[in-house]
DRENDO-1510 file (C-alpha; in Angstrom, 1 decimal, always signed):
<recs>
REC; n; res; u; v; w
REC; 1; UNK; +0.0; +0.0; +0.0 .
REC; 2; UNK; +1.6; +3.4; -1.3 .
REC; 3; UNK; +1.8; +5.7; +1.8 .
REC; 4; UNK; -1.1; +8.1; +2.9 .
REC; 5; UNK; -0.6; +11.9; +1.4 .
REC; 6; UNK; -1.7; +13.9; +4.5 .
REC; 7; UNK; -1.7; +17.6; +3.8 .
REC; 8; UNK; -1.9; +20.1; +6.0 .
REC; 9; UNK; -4.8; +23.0; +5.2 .
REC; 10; UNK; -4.0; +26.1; +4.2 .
REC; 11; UNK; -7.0; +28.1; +4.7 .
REC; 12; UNK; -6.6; +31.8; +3.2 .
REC; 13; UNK; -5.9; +29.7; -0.1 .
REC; 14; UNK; -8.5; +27.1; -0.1 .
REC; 15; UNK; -10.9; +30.0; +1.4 .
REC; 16; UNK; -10.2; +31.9; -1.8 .
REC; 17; UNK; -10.8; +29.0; -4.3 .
REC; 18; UNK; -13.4; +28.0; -2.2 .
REC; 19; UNK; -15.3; +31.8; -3.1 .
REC; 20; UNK; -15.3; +31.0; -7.0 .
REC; 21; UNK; -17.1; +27.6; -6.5 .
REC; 22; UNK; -20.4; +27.0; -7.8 .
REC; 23; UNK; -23.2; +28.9; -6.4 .
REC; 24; UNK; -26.1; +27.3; -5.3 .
REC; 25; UNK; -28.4; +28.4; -8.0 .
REC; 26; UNK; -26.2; +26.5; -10.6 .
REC; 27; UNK; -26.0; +23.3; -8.6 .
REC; 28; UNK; -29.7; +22.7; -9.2 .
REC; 29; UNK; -29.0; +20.5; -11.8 .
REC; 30; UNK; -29.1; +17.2; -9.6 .
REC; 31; UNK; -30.5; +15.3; -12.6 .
REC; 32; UNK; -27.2; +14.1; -14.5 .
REC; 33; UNK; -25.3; +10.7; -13.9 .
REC; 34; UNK; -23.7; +10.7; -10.9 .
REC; 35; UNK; -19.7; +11.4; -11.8 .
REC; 36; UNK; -16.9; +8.6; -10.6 .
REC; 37; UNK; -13.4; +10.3; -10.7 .
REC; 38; UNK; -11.0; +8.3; -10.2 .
REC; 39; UNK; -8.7; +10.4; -8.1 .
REC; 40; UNK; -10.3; +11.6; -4.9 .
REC; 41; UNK; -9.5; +14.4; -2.1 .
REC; 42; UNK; -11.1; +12.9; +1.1 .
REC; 43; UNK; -11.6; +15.6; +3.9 .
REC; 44; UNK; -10.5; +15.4; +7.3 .
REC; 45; UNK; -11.9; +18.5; +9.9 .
REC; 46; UNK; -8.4; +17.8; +11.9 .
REC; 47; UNK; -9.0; +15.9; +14.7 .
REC; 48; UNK; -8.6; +12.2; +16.0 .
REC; 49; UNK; -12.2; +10.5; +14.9 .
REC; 50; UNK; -12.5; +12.6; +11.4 .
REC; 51; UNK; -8.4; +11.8; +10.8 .
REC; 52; UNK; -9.4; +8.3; +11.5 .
REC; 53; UNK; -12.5; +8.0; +9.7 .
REC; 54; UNK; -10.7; +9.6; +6.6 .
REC; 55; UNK; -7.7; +7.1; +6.8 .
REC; 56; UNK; -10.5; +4.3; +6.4 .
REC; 57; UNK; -12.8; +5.8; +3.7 .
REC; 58; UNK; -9.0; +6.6; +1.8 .
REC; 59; UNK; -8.0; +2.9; +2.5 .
REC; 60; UNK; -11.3; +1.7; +1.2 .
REC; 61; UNK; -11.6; +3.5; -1.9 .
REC; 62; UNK; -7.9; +2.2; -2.8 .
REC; 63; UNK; -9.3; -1.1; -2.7 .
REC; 64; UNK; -11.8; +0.0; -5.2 .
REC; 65; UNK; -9.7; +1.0; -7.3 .
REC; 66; UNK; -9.7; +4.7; -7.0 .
REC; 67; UNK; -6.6; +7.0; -5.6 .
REC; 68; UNK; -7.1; +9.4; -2.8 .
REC; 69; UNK; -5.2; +11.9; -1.1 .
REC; 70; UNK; -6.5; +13.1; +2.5 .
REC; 71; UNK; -6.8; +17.2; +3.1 .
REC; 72; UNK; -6.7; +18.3; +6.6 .
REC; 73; UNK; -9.1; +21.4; +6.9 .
REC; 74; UNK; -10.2; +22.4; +10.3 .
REC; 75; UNK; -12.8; +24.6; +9.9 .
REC; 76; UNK; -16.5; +23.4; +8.5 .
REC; 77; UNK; -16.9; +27.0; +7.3 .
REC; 78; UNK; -14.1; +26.5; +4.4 .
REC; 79; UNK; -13.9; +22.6; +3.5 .
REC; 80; UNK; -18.1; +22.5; +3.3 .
REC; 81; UNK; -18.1; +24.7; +0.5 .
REC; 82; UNK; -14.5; +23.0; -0.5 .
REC; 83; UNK; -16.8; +20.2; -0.7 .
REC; 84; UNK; -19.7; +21.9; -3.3 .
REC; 85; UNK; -17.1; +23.2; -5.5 .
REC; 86; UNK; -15.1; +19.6; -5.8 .
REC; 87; UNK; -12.1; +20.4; -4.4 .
REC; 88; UNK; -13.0; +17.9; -1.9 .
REC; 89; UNK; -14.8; +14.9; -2.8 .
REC; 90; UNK; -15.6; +13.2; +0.3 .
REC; 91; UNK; -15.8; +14.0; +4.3 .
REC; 92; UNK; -17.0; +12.2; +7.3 .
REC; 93; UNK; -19.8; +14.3; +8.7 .
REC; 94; UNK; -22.4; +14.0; +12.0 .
REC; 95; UNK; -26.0; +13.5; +10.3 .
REC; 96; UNK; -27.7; +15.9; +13.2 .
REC; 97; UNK; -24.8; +18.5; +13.9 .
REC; 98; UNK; -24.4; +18.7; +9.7 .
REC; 99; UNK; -28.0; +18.9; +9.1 .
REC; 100; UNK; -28.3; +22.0; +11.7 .
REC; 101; UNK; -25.5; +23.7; +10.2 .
REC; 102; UNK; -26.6; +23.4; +6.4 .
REC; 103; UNK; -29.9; +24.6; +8.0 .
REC; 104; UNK; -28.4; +27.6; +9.4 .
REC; 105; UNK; -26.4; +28.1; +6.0 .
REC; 106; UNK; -29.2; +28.3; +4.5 .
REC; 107; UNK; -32.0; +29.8; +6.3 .
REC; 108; UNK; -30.0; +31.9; +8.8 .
REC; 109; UNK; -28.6; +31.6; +12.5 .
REC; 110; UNK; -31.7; +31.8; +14.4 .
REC; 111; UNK; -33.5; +29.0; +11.7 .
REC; 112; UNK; -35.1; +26.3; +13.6 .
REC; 113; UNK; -32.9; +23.5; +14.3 .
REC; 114; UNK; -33.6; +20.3; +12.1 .
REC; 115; UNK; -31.5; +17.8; +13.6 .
REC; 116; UNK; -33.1; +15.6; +16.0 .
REC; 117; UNK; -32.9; +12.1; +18.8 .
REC; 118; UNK; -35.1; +10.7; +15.6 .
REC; 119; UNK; -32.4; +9.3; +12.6 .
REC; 120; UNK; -35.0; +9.2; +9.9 .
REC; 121; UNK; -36.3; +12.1; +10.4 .
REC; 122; UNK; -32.8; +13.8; +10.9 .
REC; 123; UNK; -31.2; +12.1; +7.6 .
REC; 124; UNK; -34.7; +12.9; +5.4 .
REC; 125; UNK; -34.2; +17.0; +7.0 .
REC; 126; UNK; -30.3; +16.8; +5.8 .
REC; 127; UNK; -30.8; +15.3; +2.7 .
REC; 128; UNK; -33.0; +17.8; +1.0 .
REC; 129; UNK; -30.4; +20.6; +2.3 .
REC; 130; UNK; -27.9; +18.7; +0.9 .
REC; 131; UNK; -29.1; +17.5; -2.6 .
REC; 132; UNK; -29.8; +21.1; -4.2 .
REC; 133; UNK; -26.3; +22.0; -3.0 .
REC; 134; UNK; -24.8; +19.0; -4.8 .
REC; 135; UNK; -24.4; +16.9; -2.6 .
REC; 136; UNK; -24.7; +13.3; -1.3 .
REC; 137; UNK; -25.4; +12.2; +1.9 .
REC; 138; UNK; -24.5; +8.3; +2.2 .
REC; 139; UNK; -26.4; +6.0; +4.5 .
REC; 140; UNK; -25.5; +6.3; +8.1 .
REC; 141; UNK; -23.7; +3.1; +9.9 .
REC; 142; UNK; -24.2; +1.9; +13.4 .
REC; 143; UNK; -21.5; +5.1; +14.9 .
REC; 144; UNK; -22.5; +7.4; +16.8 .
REC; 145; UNK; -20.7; +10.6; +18.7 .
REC; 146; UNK; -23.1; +12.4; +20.6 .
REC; 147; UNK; -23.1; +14.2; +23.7 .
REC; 148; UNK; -23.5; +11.7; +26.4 .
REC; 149; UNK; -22.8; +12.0; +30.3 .
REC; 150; UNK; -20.6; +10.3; +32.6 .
REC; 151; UNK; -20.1; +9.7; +36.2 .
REC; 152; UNK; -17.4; +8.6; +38.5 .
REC; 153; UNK; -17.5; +4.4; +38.2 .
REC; 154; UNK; -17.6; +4.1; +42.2 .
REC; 155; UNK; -20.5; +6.9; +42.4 .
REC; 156; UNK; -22.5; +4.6; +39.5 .
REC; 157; UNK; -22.1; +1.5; +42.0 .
REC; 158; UNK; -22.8; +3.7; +44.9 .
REC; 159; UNK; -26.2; +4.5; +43.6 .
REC; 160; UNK; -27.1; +1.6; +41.6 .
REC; 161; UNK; -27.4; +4.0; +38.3 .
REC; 162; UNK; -26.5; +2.8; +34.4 .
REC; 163; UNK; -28.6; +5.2; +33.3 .
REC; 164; UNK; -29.7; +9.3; +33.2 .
REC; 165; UNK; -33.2; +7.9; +34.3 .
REC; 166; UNK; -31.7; +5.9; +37.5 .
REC; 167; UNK; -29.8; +9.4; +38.3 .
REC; 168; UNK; -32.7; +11.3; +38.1 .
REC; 169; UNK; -35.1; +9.0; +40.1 .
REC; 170; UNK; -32.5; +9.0; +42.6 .
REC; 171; UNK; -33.4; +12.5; +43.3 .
REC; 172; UNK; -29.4; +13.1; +44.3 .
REC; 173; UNK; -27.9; +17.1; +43.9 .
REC; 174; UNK; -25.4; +17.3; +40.2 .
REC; 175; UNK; -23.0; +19.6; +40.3 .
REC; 176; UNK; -22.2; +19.2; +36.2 .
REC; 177; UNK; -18.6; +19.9; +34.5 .
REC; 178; UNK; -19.4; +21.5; +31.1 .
REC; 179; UNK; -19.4; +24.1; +28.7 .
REC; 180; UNK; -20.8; +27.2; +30.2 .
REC; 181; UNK; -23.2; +26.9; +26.7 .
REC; 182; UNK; -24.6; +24.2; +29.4 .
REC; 183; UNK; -26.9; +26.3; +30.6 .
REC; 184; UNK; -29.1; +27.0; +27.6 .
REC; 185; UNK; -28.4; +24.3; +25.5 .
REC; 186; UNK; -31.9; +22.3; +25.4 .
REC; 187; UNK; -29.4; +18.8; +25.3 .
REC; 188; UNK; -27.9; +20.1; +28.1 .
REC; 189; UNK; -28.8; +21.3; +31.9 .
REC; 190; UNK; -32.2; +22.4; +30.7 .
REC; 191; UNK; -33.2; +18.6; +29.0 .
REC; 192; UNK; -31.4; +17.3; +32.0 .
REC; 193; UNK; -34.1; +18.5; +34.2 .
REC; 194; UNK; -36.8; +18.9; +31.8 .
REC; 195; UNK; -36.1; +15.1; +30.5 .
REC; 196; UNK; -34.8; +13.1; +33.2 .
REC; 197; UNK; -35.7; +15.4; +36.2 .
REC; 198; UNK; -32.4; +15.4; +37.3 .
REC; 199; UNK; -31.4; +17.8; +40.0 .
REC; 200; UNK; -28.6; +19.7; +38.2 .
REC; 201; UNK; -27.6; +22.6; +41.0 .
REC; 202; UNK; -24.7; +24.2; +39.2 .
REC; 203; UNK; -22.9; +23.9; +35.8 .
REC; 204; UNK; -19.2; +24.0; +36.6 .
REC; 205; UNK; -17.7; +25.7; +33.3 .
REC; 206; UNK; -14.6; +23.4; +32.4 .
REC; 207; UNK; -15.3; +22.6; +28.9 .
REC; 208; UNK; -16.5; +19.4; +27.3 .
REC; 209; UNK; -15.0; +16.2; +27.9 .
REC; 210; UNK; -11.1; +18.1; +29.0 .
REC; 211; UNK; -8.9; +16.5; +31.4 .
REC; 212; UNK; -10.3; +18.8; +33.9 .
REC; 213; UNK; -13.6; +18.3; +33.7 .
REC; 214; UNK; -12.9; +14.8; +34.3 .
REC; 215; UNK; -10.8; +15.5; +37.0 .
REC; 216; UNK; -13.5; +17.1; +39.0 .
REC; 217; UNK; -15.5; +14.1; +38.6 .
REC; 218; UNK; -12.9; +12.0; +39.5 .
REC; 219; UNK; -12.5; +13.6; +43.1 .
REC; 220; UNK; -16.1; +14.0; +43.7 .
REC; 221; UNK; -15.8; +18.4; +43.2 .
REC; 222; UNK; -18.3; +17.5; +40.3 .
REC; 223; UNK; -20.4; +14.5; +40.2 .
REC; 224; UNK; -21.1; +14.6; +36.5 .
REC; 225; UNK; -19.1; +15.5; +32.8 .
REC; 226; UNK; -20.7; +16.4; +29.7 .
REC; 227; UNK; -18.3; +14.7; +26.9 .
REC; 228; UNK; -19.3; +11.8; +23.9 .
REC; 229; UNK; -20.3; +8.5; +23.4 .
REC; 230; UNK; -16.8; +7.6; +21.9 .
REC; 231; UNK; -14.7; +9.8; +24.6 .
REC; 232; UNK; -11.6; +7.5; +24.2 .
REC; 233; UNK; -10.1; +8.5; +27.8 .
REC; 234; UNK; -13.0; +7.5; +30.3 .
REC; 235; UNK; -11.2; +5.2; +31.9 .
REC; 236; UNK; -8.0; +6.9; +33.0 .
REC; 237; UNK; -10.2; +8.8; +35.1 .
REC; 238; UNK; -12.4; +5.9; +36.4 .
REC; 239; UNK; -15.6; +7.3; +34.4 .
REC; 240; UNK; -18.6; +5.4; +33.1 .
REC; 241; UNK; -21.3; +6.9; +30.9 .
REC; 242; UNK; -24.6; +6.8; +31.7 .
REC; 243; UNK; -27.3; +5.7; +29.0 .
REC; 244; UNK; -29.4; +8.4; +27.4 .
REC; 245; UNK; -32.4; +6.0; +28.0 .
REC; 246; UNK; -35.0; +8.7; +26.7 .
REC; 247; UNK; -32.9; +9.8; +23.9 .
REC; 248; UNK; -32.1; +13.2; +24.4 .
REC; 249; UNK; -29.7; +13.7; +22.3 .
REC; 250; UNK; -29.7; +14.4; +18.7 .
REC; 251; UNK; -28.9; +11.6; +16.2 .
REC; 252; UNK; -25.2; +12.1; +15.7 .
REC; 253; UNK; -24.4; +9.2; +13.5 .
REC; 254; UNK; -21.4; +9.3; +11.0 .
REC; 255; UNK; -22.2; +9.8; +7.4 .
REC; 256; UNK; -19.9; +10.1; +4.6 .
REC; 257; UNK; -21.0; +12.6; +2.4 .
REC; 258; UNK; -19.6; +13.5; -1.0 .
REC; 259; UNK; -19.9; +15.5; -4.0 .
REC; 260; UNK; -22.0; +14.0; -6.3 .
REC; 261; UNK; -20.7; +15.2; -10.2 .
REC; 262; UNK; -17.0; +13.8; -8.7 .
REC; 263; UNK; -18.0; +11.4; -5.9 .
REC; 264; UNK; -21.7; +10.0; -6.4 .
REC; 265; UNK; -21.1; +6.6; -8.1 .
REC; 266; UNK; -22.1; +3.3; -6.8 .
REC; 267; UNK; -18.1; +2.4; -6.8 .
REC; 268; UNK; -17.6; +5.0; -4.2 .
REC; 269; UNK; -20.7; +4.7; -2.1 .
REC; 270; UNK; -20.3; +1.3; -2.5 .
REC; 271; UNK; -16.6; +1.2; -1.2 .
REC; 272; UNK; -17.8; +3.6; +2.0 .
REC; 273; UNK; -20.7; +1.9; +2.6 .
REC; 274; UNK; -18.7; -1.6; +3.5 .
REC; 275; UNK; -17.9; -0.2; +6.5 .
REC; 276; UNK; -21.7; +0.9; +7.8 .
REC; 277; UNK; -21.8; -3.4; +8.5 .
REC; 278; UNK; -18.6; -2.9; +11.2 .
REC; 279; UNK; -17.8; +0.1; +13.0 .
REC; 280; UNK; -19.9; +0.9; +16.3 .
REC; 281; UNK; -19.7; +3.3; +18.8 .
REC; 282; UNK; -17.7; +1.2; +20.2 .
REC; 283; UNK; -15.1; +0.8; +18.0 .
REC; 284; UNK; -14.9; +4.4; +17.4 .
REC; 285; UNK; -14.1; +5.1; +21.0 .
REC; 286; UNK; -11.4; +2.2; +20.7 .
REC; 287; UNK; -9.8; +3.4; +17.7 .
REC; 288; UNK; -9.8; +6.6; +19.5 .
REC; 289; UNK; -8.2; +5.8; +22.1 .
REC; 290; UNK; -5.0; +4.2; +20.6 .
REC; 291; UNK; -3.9; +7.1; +18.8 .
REC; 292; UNK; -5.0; +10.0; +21.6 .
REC; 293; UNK; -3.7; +7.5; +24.5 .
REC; 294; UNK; -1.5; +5.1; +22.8 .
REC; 295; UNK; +0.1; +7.7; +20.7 .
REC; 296; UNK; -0.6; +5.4; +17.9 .
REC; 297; UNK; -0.5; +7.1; +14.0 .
REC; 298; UNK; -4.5; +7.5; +12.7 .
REC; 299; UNK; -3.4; +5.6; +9.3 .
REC; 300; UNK; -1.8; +2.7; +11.2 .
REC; 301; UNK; -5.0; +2.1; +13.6 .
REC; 302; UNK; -7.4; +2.5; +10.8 .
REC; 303; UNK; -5.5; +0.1; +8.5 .
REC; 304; UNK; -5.5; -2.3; +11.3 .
REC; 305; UNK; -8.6; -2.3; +11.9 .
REC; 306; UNK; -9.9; -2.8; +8.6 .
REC; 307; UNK; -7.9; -5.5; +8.2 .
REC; 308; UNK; -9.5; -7.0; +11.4 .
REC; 309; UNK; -12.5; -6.8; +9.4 .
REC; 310; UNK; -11.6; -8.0; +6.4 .
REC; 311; UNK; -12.2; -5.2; +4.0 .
REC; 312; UNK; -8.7; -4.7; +2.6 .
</recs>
């Protein structure tokens, strides 16, 4: 296997480019054969789960028969339009959080979030922003990186709780490590009371899912930490998540989503799609894990695991 081109993004460039692309008036032709080029730019937004997820789209399309180089571009606000114009032809997107911020694009800041706990609903809402912009949202797999809620391990066994219902019906005081957003985020402190009745008396504003977050947890300052489902570092800090039992949060599962005129072929969805049958949650917090605590490269974990799987 030739090596993995990983380039580093340089944004004032690709920001310019990105300004000439195809405006969405002349995308509207979503009629015409789906195009299948056979050298493709796969996206990555720069950090461990996209890096990883783009290593294994890049390793799969190989296979296919197609040659890919992987772009490293931070920022949803330059490679999304990289994406309409075809300088990129494939990223790893978040149905829900993507659908929300097409929506936005599209209808303004304050628009009405789309996104939602309920997939189908979610992926039909993204899809019809996505389609008149050119673009093709792939079928989701059985990953998911949503916000989700942990607790220390010995507190869980303390109080008998696997879930945000059992912590709620246990009617105990929550002092919660966060984002200061906490507050009024409708997934956040306000659903945690509104959903689970939970008895949340202070958001403590460390951030989502940092080290010190989970430190205040871990010594019992804080008795609960907003992070994800595939947080890869729960267990250094003796952490357990919670189940989201009444589904509070929005349907974050991974999608690949390409441009159609380069990308929309059945030899590329095909290729991506072989790996909707494998990868879990699960997975994604193990692969995870090896690079951010193992110090393990992205392209070296991803090829492993696909070869675990059988799909190269």
């Amino acid at each position: 296997m030739r090596p993995r081109l990983l380039l580093a993004a340089v944004a004032l460039t690709l920001a310019t480019a990105c300004a000439t692309g195809p405006s969405l008036e002349k995308q509207g032709a979503v009629t015409a054969p789906p195009g299948d080029s056979k050298h493709l730019t796969i996206g990555s937004a720069g950090f461990t789960e996209s890096d990883l997820l783009a290593q294994m789209y890049a390793l799969l399309l190989d296979k296919a028969g197609y040659r890919t180089k992987i772009l490293s571009v931070t920022n949803r606000e330059i490679y999304e339009p990289a994406l309409e114009s075809g300088q990129i032809d494939v990223v790893p997107e978040y149905a829900a959080t993507f659908a929300d911020w097409l929506n936005a694009k599209a209808h303004g800041a304050d628009a009405e979030p789309v996104g939602s706990p309920d997939l189908n609903r979610t992926m039909t809402a993204l899809r019809a922003l996505a389609t008149p912009r050119g673009l093709t949202v792939l079928d989701p797999g059985r990953g998911v990186d949503q916000n989700a809620f942990a607790v220390a391990e010995s507190y869980a066994r303390q109080h008998r709780l696997r879930t945000l219902s059992d912590l709620g019906a246990a009617k105990l005081p929550v002092r919660l490590a966060a984002g200061d957003e906490c507050v009024q985020r409708p997934y956040c402190e306000p659903g945690l009371k509104k959903t689970y009745g939970i008895d949340v008396t202070a958001v403590d504003p460390k951030g989502v899912g940092t080290t010190q977050a989970k430190q205040a947890v871990q010594s019992g300052q804080d008795q609960m930490v907003l992070t994800t489902t595939t947080d890869a570092t729960l267990g250094e800090f003796g952490l357990v998540l919670l189940a989201d039992d009444k589904h509070l949060q929005n349907a974050d599962y991974i999608v690949p989503v390409v441009n159609r005129s380069r990308a929309g072929s059945k030899g590329v969805t095909g290729a991506l799609g072989r790996l909707n049958t494998v990868l879990t949650t699960a997975d994604l917090a193990s692969l995870n894990e090896q690079v951010d605590s193992w110090r393990r490269l992205p392209e070296d974990v991803a090829k492993d695991y696909l070869k675990s799987k059988h799909l190269i």
